[in-house]
C-alpha positions as CSV (number, residue, x, y, z in Angstrom):
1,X,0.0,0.0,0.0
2,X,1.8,3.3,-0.9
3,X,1.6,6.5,1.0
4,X,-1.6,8.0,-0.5
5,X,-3.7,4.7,-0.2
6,X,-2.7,4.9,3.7
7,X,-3.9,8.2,3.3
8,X,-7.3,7.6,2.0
9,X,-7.1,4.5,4.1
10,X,-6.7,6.8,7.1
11,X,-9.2,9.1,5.8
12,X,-11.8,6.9,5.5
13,X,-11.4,5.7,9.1
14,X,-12.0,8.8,10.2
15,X,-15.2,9.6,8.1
16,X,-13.7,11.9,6.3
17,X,-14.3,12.2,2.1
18,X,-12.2,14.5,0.2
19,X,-14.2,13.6,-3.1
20,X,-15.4,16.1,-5.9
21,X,-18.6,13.7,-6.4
22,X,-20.2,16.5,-8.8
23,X,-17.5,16.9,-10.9
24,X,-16.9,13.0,-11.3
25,X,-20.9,12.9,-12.7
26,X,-20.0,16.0,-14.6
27,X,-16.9,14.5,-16.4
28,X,-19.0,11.6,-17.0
29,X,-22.1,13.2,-18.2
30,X,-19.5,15.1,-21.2
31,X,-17.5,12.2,-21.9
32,X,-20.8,10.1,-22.6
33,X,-22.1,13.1,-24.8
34,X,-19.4,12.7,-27.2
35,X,-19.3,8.7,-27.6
36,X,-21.6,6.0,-28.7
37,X,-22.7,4.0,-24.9
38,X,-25.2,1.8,-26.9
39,X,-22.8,-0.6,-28.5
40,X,-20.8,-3.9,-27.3
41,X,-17.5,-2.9,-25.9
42,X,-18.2,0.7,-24.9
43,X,-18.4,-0.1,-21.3
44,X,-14.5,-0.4,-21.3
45,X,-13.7,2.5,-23.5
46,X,-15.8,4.3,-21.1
47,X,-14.0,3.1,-18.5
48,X,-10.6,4.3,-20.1
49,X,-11.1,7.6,-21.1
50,X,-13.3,8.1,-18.2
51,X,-10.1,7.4,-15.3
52,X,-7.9,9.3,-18.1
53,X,-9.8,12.6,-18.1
54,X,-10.0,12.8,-14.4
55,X,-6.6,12.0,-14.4
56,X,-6.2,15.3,-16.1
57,X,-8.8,17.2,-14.3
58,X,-7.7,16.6,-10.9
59,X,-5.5,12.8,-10.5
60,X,-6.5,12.8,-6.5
61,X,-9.8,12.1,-7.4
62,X,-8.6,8.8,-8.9
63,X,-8.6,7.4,-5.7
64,X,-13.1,8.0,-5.0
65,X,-14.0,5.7,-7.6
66,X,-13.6,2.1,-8.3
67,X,-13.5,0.7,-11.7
68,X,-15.6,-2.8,-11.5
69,X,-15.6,-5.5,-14.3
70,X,-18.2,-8.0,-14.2
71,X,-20.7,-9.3,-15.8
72,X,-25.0,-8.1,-16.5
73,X,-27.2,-11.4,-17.1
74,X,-30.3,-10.4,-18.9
75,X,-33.2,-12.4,-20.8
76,X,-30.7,-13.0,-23.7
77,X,-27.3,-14.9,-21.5
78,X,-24.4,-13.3,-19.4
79,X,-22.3,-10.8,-20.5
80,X,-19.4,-8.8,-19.6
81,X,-19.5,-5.4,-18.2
82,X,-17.0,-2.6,-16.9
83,X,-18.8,0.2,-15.1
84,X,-18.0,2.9,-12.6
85,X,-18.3,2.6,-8.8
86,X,-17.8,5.7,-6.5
87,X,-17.1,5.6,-2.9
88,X,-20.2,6.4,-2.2
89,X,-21.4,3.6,-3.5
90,X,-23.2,4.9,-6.8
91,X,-22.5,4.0,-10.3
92,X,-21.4,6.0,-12.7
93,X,-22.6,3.5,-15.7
94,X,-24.1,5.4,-18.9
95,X,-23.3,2.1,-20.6
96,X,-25.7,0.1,-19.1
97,X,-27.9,0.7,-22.3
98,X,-25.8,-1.5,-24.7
99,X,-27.9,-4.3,-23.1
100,X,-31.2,-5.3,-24.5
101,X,-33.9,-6.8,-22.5
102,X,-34.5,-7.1,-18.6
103,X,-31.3,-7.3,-16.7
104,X,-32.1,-9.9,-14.3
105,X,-28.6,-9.5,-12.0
106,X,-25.2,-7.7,-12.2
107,X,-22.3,-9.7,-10.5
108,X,-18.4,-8.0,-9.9
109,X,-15.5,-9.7,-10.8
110,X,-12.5,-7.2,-10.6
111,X,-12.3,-4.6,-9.1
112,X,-9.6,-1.2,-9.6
113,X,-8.8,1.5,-7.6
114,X,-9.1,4.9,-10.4
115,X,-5.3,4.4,-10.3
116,X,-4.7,1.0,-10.8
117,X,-6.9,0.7,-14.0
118,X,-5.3,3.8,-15.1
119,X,-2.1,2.3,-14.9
120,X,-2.9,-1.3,-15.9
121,X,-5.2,-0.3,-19.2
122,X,-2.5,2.3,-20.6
123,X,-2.4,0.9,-24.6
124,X,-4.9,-1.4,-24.2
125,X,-7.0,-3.4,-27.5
126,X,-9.4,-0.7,-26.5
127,X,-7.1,2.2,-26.8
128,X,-5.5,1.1,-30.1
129,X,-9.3,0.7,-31.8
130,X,-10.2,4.1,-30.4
131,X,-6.9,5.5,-32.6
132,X,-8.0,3.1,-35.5
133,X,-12.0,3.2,-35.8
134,X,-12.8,6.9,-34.1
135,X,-16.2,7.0,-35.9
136,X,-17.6,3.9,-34.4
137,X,-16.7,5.1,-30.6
138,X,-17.3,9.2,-30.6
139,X,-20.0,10.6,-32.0
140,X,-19.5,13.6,-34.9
């Protein structure tokens, strides 16, 4: 654990929350303005671009937000999902709507500090088709 997760860690403990939960929504609610949330796969772009922007914004508040993959089983099978989880427990998830039909339960498999997935997901698949095939992830 490095010296800022003892922080938090410590933080936490004491019921104190140094998190900008507004401007998290507010970064979410533009980045999902200018991409395409309906279609397979853009849960994890999402996911990217969302931890890289508030990298930029403000990188502390990397550390009030989880990034969770998973899974959403609905009338039609399972399938996996990456969505958003704030400290405060409430999901940041414009993606949601790729899925057709009822979703009948939504299970976690992994899950990221802000940090972490920054860090781990640098030049992902994701990243590279975002470079190759911008017209299919951000809107005009």
């Amino acid at each position: 654990m490095n010296l800022q997760e003892q922080l938090n860690r410590i933080q936490e403990m004491m019921g104190v929350d140094n998190c900008n939960y507004e401007l998290l929504n507010k970064i979410a609610d533009k980045l999902s303005d200018t991409m395409y949330c309906d279609r397979f796969g853009s849960c994890v772009h999402f996911a990217e671009l969302f931890t890289e922007k508030v990298n930029e914004v403000n990188p502390n508040l990397l550390n009030c937000f989880k990034v969770i993959e998973g899974y959403v089983a609905t009338n039609d099978g399972k399938f996996e999902h990456t969505w958003i989880e704030t400290n405060d427990k409430e999901k940041i998830d414009p993606t949601i709507i790729q899925f057709i039909g009822t979703i009948k339960k939504i299970t976690k498999k992994k899950t990221y500090g802000g940090e972490e997935y920054l860090k781990d997901k640098t030049d992902s698949w994701f990243s590279e088709r975002r470079k190759q095939f911008p017209q299919h992830i951000f809107k005009n």
